[in-house]
N, CA, C and O atoms as a MOPAC input file, in Angstrom:
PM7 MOZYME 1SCF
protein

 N      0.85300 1    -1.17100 1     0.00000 1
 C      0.00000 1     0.00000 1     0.00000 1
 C      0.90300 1     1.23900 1     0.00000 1
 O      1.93500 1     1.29500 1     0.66800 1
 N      0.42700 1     2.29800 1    -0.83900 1
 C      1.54600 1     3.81900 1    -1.20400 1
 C      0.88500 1     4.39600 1     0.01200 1
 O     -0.04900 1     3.96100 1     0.68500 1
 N      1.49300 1     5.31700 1     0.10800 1
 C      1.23400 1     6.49700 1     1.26300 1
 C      0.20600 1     7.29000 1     1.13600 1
 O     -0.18400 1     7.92800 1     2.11300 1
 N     -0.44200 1     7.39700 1    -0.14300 1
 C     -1.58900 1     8.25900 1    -0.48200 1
 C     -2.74600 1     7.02300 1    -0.20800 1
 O     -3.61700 1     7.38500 1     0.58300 1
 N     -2.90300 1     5.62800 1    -0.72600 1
 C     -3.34400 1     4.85900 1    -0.37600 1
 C     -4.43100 1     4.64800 1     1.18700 1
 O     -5.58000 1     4.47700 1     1.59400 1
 N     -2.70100 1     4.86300 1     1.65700 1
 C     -2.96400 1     4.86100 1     3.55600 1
 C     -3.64000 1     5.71000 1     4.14300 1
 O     -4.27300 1     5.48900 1     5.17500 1
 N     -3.56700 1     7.05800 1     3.39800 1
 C     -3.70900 1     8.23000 1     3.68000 1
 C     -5.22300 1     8.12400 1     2.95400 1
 O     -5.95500 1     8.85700 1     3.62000 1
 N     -5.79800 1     7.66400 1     2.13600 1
 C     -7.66600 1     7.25500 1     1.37900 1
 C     -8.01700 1     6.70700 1     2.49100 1
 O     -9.05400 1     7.03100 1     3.07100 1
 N     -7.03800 1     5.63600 1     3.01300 1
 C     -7.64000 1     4.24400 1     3.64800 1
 C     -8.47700 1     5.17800 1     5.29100 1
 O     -9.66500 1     5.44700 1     5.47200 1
 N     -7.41900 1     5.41100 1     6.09400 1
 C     -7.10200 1     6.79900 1     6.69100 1
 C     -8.64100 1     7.74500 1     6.99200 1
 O     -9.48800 1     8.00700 1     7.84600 1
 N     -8.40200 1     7.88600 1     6.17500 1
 C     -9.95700 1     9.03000 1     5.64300 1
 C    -11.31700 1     8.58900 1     5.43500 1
 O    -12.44700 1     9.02700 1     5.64900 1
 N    -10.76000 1     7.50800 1     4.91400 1
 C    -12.21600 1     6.86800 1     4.94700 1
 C    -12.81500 1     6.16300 1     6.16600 1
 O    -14.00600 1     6.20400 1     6.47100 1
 N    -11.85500 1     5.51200 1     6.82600 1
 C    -11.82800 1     5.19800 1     8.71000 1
 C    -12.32300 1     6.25900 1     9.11500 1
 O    -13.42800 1     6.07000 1     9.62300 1
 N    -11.79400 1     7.92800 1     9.11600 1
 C    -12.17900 1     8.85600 1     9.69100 1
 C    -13.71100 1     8.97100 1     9.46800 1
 O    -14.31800 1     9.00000 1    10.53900 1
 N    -14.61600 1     9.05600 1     8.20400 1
 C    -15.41400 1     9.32200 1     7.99100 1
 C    -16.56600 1     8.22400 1     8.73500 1
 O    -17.46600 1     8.48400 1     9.53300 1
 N    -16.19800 1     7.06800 1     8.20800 1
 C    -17.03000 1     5.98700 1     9.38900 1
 C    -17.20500 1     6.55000 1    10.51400 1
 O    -18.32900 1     6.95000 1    10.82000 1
 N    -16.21500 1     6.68400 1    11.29200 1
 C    -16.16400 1     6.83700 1    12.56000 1
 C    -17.19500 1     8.07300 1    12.87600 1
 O    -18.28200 1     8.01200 1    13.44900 1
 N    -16.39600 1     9.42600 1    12.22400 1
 C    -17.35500 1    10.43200 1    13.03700 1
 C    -18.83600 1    10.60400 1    12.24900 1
 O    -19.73300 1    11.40400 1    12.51700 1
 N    -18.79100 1     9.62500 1    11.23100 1
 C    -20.88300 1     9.80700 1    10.76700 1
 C    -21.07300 1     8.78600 1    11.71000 1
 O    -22.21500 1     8.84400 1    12.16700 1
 N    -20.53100 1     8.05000 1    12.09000 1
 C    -21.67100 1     6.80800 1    13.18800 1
 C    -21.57500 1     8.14300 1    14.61400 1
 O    -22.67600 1     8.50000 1    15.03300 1
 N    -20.98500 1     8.45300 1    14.92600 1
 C    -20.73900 1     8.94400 1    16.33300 1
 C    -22.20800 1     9.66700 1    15.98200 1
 O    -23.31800 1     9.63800 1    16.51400 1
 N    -21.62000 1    10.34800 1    14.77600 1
 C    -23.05500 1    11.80700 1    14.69400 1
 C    -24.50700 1    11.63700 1    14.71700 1
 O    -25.40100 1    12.34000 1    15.18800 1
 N    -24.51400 1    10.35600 1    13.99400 1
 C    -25.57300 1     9.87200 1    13.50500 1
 C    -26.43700 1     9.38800 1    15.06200 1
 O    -27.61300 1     9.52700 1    15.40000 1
 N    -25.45600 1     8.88500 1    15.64000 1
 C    -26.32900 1     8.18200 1    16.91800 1
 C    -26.58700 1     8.67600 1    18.08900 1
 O    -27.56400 1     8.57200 1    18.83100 1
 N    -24.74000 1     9.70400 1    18.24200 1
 C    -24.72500 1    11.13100 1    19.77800 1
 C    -26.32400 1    11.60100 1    19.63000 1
 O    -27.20200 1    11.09300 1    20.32700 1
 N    -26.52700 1    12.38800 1    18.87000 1
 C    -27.42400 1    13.54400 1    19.04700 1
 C    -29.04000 1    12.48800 1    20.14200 1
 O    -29.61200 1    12.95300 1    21.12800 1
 N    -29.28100 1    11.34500 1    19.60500 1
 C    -30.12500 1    10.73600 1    19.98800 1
 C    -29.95800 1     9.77400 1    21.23200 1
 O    -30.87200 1     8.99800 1    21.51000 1
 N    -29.06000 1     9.80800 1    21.81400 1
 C    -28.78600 1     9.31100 1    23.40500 1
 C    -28.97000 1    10.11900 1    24.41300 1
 O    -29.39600 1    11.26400 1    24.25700 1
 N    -28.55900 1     9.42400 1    25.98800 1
 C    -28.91400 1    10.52200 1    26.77300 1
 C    -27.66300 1    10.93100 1    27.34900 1
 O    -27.44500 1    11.64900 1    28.32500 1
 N    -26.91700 1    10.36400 1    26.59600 1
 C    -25.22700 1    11.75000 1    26.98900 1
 C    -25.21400 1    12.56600 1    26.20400 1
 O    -24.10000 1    13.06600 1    26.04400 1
 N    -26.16500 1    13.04000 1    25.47100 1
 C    -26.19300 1    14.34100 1    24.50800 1
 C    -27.19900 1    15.53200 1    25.23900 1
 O    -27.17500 1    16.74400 1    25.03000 1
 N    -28.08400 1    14.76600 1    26.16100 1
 C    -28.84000 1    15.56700 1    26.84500 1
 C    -27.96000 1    15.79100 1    27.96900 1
 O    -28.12300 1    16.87000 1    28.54000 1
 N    -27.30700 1    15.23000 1    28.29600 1
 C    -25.82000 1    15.52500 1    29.89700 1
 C    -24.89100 1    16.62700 1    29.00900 1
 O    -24.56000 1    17.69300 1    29.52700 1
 N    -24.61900 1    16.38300 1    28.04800 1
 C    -23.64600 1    17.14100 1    27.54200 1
 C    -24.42100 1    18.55500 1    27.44700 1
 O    -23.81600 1    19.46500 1    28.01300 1
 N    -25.51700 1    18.87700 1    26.90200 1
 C    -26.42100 1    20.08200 1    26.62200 1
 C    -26.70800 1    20.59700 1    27.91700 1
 O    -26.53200 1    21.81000 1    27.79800 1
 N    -27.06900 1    20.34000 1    29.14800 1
 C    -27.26900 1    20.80900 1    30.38300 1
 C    -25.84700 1    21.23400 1    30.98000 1
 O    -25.56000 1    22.32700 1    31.46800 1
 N    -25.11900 1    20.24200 1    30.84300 1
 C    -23.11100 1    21.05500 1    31.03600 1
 C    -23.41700 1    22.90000 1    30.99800 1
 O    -23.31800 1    23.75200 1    31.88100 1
 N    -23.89400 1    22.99200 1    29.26900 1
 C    -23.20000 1    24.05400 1    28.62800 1
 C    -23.68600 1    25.35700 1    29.71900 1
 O    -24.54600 1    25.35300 1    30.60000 1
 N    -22.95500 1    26.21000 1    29.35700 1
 C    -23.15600 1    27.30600 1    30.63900 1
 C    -23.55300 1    28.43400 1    30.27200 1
 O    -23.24500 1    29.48500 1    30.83400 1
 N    -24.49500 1    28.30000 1    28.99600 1
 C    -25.48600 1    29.68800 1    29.01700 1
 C    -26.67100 1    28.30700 1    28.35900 1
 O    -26.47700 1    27.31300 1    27.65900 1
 N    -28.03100 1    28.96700 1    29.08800 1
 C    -29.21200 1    28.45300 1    28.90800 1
 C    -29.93500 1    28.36900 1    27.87800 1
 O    -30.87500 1    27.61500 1    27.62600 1
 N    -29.37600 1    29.31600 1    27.18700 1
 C    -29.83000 1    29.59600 1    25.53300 1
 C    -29.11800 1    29.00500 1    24.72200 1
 O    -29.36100 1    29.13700 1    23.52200 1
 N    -28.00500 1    28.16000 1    25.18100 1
 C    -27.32200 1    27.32500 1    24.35200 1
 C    -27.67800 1    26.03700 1    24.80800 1
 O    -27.10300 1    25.20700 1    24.10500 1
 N    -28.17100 1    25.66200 1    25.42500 1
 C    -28.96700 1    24.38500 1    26.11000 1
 C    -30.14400 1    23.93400 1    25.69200 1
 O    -30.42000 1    22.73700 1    25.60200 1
 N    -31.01300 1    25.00900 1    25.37500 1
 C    -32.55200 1    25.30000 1    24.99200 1
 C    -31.84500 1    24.93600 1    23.52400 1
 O    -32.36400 1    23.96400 1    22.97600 1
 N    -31.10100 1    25.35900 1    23.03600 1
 C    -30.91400 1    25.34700 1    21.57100 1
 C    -30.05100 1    23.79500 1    21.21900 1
 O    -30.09400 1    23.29600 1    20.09400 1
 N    -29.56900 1    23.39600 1    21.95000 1
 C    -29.08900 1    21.97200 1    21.38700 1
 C    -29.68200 1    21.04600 1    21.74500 1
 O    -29.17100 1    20.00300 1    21.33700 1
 N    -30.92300 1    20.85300 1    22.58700 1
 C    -32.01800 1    20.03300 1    22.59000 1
 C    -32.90500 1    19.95200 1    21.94900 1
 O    -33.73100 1    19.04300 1    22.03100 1
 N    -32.96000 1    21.37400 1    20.74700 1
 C    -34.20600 1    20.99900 1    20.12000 1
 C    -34.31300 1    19.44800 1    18.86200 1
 O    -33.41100 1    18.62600 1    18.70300 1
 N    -35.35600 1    19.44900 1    18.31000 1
 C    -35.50500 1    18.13300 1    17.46900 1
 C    -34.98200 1    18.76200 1    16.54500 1
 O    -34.50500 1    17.78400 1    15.97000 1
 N    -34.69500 1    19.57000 1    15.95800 1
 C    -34.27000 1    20.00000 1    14.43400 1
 C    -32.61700 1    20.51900 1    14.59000 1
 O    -31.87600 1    20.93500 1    13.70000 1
 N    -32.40400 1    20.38000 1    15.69800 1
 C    -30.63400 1    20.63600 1    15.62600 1
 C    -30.19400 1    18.78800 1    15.71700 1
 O    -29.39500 1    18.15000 1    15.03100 1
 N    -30.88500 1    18.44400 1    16.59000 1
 C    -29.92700 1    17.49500 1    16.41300 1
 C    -30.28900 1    16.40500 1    15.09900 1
 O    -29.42900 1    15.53600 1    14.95800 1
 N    -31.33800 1    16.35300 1    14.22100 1
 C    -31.50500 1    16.51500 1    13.03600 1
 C    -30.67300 1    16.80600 1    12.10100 1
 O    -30.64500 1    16.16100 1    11.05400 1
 N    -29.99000 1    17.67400 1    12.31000 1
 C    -29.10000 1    18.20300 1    11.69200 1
 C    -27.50200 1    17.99300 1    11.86200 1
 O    -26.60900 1    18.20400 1    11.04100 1
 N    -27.44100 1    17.58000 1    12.99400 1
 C    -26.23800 1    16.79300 1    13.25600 1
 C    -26.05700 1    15.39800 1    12.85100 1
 O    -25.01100 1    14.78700 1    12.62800 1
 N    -27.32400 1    14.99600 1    12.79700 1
 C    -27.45500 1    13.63700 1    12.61900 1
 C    -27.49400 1    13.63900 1    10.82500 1
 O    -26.93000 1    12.72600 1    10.22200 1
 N    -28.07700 1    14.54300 1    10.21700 1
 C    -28.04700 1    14.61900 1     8.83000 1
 C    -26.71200 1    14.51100 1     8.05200 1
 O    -26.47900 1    13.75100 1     7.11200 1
 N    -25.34800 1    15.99600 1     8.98500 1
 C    -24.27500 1    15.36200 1     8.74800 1
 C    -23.61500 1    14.47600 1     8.63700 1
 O    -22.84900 1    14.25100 1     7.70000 1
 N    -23.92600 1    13.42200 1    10.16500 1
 C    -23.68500 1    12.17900 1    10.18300 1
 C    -23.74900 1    11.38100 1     8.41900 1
 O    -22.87700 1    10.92700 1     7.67900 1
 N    -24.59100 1    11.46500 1     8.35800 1
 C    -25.53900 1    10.99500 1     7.43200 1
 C    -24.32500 1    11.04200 1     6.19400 1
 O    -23.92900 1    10.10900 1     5.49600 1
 N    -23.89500 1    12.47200 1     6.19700 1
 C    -23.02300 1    13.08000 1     4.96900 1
 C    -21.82700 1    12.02600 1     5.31800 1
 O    -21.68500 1    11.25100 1     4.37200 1
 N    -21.05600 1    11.79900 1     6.23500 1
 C    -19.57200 1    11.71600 1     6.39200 1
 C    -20.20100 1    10.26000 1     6.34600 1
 O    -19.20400 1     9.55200 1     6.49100 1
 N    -21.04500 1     9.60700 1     6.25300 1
 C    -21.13800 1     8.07500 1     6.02200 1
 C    -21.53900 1     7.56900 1     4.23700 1
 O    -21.23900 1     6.47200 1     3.76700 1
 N    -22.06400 1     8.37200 1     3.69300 1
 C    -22.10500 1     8.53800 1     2.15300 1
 C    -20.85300 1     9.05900 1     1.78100 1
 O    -20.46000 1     8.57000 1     0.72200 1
 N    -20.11300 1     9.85600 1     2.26800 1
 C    -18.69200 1    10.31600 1     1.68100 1
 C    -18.03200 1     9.45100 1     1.61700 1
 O    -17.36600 1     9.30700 1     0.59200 1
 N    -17.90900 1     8.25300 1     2.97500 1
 C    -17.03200 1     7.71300 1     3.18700 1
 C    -17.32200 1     6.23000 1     2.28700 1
 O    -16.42900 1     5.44000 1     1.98000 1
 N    -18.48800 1     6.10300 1     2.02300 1
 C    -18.68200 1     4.91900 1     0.99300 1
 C    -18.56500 1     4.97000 1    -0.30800 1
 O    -18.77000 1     4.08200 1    -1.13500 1
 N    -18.22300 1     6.06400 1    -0.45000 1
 C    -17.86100 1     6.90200 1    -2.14000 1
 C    -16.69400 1     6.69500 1    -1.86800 1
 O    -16.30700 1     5.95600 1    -2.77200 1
 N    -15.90900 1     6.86900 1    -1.22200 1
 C    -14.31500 1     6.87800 1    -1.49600 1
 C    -13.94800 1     5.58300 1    -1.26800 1
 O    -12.98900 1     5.19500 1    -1.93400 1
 N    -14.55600 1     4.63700 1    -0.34200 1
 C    -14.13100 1     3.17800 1    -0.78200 1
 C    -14.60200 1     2.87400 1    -1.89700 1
 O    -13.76100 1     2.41400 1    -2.67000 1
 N    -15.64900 1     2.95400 1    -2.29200 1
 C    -15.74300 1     2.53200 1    -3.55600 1
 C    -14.90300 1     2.95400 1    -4.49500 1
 O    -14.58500 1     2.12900 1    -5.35100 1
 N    -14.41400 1     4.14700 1    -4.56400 1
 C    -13.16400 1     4.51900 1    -5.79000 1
 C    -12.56000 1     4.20800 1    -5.06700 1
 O    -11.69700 1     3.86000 1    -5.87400 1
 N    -12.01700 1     3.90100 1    -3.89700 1
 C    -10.25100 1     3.51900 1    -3.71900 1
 C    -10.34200 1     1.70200 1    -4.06600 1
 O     -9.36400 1     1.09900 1    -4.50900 1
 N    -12.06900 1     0.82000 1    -3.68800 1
 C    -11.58900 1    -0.33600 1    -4.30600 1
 C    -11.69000 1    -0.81000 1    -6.03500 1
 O    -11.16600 1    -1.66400 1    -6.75000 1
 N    -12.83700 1     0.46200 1    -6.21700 1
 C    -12.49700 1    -0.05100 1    -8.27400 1
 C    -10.69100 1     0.39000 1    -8.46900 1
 O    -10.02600 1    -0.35500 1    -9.18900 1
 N    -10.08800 1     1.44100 1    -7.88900 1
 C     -8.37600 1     1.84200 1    -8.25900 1
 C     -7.98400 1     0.52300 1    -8.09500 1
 O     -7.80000 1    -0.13200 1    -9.12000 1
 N     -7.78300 1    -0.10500 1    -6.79600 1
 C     -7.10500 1    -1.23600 1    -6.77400 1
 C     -7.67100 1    -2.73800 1    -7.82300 1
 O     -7.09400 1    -3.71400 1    -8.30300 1
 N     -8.77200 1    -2.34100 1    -7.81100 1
 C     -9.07800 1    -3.44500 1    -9.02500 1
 C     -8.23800 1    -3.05200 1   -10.20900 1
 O     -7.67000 1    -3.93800 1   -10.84800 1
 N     -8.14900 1    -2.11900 1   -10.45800 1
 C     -8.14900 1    -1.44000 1   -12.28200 1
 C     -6.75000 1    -1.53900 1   -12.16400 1
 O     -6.13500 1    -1.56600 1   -13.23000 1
 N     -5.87400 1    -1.62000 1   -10.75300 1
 C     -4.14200 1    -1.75300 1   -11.09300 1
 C     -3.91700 1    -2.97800 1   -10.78800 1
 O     -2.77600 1    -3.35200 1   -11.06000 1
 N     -4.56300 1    -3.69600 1   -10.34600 1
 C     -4.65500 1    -5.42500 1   -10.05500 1
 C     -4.85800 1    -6.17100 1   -11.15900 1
 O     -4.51300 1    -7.35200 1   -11.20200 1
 N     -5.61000 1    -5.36400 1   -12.46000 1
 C     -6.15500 1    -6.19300 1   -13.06000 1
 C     -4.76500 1    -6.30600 1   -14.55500 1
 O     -4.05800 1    -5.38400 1   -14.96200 1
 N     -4.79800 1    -7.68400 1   -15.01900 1
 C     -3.41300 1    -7.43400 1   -15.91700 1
 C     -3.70400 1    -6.69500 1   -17.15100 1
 O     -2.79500 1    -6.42200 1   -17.93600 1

């Protein structure tokens, strides 16, 4: 594997990772512990609502479609230089 390779492989790990986190944080109840933490009330009121974390979760959403787009081109590359 080249260094740019590692560095797809890399990225695309990254993207798994933080769309599952996103996708699922917003809807647990350490997201409601984390929102009561914050230390103005209007930022509390505002990250509990249903349409923010909607929206976090939508990202989620993004970095897990990104990240299945780039395996898919990083495994047709390795097919297409594998292949004789």
């Amino acid at each position: 594997m080249t260094a740019r390779g590692l560095i797809r492989f890399l990225f695309i790990l990254y993207c798994v990772e933080v769309g599952t986190l996103l996708v699922m944080l917003p809807w647990s109840p350490y997201w409601d512990r984390l929102a009561i933490g914050l230390p103005m009330v209007e930022l509390q009121l505002f990250t509990l609502r249903p349409w923010v974390r909607g929206a976090v979760t939508g990202f989620g959403l993004l970095h897990l479609v990104w990240s299945a787009h780039d395996l898919d081109a990083w495994l047709v590359g390795r097919r297409r230089r594998s292949a004789p």
